[in-house]
N, C-alpha and C positions, 0 to 999 in steps of 0.2 A: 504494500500500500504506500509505505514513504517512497518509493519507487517511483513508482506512478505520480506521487503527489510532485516529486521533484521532475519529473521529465515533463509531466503539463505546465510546470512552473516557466521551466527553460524554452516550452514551446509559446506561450505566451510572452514572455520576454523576449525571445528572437524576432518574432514576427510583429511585436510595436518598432521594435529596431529595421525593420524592414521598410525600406525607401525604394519607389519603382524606381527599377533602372533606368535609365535616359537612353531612348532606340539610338541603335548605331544612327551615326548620322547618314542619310542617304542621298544622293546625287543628286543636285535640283533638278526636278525635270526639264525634258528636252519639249521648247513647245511644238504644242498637238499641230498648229500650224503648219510647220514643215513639212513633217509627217504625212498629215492630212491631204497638204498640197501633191505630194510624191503621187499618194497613193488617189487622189482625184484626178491628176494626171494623166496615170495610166491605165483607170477605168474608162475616161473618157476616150483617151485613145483607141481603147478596144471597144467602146461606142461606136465611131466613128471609121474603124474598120469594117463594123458589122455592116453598117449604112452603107460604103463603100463597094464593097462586095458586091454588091448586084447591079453595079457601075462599069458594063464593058459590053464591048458588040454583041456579044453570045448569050447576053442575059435573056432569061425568058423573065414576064410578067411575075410569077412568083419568086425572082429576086427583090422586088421591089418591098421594102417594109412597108407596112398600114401608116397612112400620116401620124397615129394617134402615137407610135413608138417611136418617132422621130423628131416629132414639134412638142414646144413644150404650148398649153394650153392656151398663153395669150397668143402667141403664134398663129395656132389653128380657129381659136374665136375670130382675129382679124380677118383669115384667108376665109371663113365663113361667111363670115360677115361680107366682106368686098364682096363675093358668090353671090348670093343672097341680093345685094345692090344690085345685080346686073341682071336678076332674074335667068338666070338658066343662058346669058349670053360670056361671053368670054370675057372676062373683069380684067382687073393687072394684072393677074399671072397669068400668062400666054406661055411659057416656059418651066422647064423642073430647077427653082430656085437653088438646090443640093448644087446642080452642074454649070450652072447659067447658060442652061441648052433646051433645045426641042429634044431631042435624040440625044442619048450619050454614043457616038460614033468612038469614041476615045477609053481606054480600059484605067479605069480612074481607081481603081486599084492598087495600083503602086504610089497613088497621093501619101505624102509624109505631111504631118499638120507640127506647126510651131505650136502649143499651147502655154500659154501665161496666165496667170490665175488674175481676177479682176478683185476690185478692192471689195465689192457686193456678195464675193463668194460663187461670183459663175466664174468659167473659165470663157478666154478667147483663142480660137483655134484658127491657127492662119496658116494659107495652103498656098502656093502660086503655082500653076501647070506654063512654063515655057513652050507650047504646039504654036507651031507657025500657023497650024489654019486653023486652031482650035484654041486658044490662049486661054488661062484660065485664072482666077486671081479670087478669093473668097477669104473672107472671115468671117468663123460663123463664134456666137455668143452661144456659149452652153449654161444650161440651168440645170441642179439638180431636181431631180422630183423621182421621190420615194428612194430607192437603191441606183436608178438609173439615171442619164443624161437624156435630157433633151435640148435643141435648137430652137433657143428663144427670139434669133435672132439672125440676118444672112446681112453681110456687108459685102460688094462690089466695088471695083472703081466710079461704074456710075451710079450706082443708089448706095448710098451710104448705109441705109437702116432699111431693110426690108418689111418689118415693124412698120414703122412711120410711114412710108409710102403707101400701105393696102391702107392704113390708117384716112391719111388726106383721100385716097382715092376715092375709098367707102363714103366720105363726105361727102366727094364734088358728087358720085354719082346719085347719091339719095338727094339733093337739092336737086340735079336735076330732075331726076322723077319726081319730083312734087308739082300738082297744076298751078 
């Protein structure tokens, strides 16, 4: 019994003496930024492979992605909308804005994209095709939305904002149609 009475004593005594130890110190994190950016980078790239892909003279129609996996929503509401303005007739996009062609005659495939991340959290991915009959010059604005990318946005040398222009267009054409 004095046994016990002296080992509970000693155990109570050690353990008020008990002070948490202070964690190793650990390495300040690396910020997620970086990181984040890497790895946004090269999801997008393999976005923008996928889109690619079905970009070369031998494509059948089932290379082509659904707009819904390639535009991001304001995108597709604009190009709606312009559609919509023109009733069932031909609006501003007369062409596949991805190529800035009627036809992809050219195997757009082996496109390489610069991508730099934007201060918003999309990326910009810029492409130039040197074809003498075919020239090619794009920057497209990536957004994310849910796990994947989409194309919020198409820049050219002559329309800056792809965006902005179904935008105005959608206007001029709904003022027209009004008696």
């Amino acid at each position: 019994m004095k046994t016990l009475t002296i080992t509970a004593l000693l155990l109570l005594a050690l353990s008020g003496c008990n002070k948490d130890v202070p964690a190793a110190a650990t390495p300040a994190p690396t910020p997620a930024t970086a990181s984040n950016s890497e790895n946004d980078i090269a999801s997008a790239r393999a976005f923008l492979g996928h889109i690619y892909a079905g970009y070369h003279p031998d494509a059948g129609l089932e290379a082509i992605l659904p707009d819904e996996d390639i535009y991001a929503p304001v995108l597709l509401a604009a190009m709606d909308a312009n559609s919509d303005a023109y009733a069932g007739e031909v609006g501003y996009l007369d062409n596949d804005p991805l190529c800035d062609c009627q036809d992809s005659a050219q195997d757009l495939r082996q496109l390489r994209f610069d991508i730099q991340p934007m201060a918003d959290g999309q990326l910009r991915a810029s492409t130039r095709l040197d074809d003498p009959e075919h020239p090619l010059e794009l920057q497209l604005t990536l957004q994310r939305q849910g796990s994947s990318w989409r194309v919020a946005d198409i820049a050219t040398p002559s329309v800056p904002s792809l965006l902005q222009a179904l935008q105005r267009d959608t206007a001029t054409a709904t003022k027209s149609a009004k008696p």
